[in-house]
N, C-alpha and C positions, 0 to 999 in steps of 0.2 A: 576295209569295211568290217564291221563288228560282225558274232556268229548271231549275235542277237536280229539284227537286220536281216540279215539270210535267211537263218531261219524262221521268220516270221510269215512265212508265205506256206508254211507246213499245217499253219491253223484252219485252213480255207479261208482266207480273210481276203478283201480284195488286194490287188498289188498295189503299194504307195506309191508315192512319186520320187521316192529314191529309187527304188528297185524296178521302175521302167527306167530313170534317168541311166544305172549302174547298169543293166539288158542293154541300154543303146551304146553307151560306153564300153560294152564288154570287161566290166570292172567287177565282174563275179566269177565265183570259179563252176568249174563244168556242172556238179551236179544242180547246183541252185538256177544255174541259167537253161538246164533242161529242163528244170519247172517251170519255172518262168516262160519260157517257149512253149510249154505245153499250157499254161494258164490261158498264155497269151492267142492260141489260137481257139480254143475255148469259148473263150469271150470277145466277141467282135467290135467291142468299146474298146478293150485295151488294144486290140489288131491295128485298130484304124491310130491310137493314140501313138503309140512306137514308129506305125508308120510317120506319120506326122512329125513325130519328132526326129525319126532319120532325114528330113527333108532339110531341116535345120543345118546351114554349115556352120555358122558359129555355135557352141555349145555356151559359152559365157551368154549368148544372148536369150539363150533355155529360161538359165536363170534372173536374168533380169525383168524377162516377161513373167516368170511364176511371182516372180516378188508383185509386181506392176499388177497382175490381177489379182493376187491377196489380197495387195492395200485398196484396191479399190471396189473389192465384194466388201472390204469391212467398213469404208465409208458407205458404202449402200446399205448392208444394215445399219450401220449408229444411225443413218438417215430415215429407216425406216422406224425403228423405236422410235427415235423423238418425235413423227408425225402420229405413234400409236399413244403417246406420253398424250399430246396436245388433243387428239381426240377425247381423252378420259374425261370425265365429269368433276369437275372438283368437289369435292366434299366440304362443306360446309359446316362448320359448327354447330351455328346457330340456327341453321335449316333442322338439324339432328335434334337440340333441347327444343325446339318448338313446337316439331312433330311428337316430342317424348311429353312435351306439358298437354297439347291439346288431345292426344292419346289419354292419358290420366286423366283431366278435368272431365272429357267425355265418361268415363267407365266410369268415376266418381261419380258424377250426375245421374248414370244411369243406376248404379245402386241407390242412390238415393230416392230416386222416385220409384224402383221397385222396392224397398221397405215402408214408403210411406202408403204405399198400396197395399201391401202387407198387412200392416196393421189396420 
């Protein structure tokens, strides 16, 4: 694992999903996984999450599930956009220069009969 990854848990950043996956692996070296242990009891999201995935005996199936709920939080949102796409109003052109002529004729009109009052 890169020092990049390790040490990114130095920023107070939450822990990712490699560095609970690499904690449960024990695929870190001592100092970073004493942070890591000390995050992790800290915060009782991450507690319950490592526990969670110690229960796991396959570790290939870790990952298969992470992929299987990416792809399908991302079809829930493209789902949810396109129901937010369909709600929008569509815009109209012609609704736009109609509103812009009868807007002008009116204020035209009205200056005109306040100058012919005017005078």
């Amino acid at each position: 694992m890169n020092n990049d990854k390790i040490n990114a848990n130095n920023s107070n950043q939450p822990l990712s999903n490699e560095q609970l996956l690499a904690q449960l692996n024990s695929g870190l070296f001592n100092a970073s996984q004493t942070e890591i242990s000390k995050e992790v009891e800290d915060d009782a999201f991450f507690a319950d999450a490592l526990e969670g995935l110690s229960n796991i005996k396959d570790k290939q199936a870790i990952d298969n599930q992470i992929e299987g709920l990416n792809a399908q939080l991302n079809t829930l949102i493209k789902d949810r956009n396109k129901k937010k796409l369909k709600r929008k109003l569509p815009t109209n052109r012609w609704t736009i220069i109609a509103i812009a002529l009868t807007l002008g004729l009116a204020t035209m009109g009205y200056l005109i009969i306040y100058l012919i009052n005017k005078y």
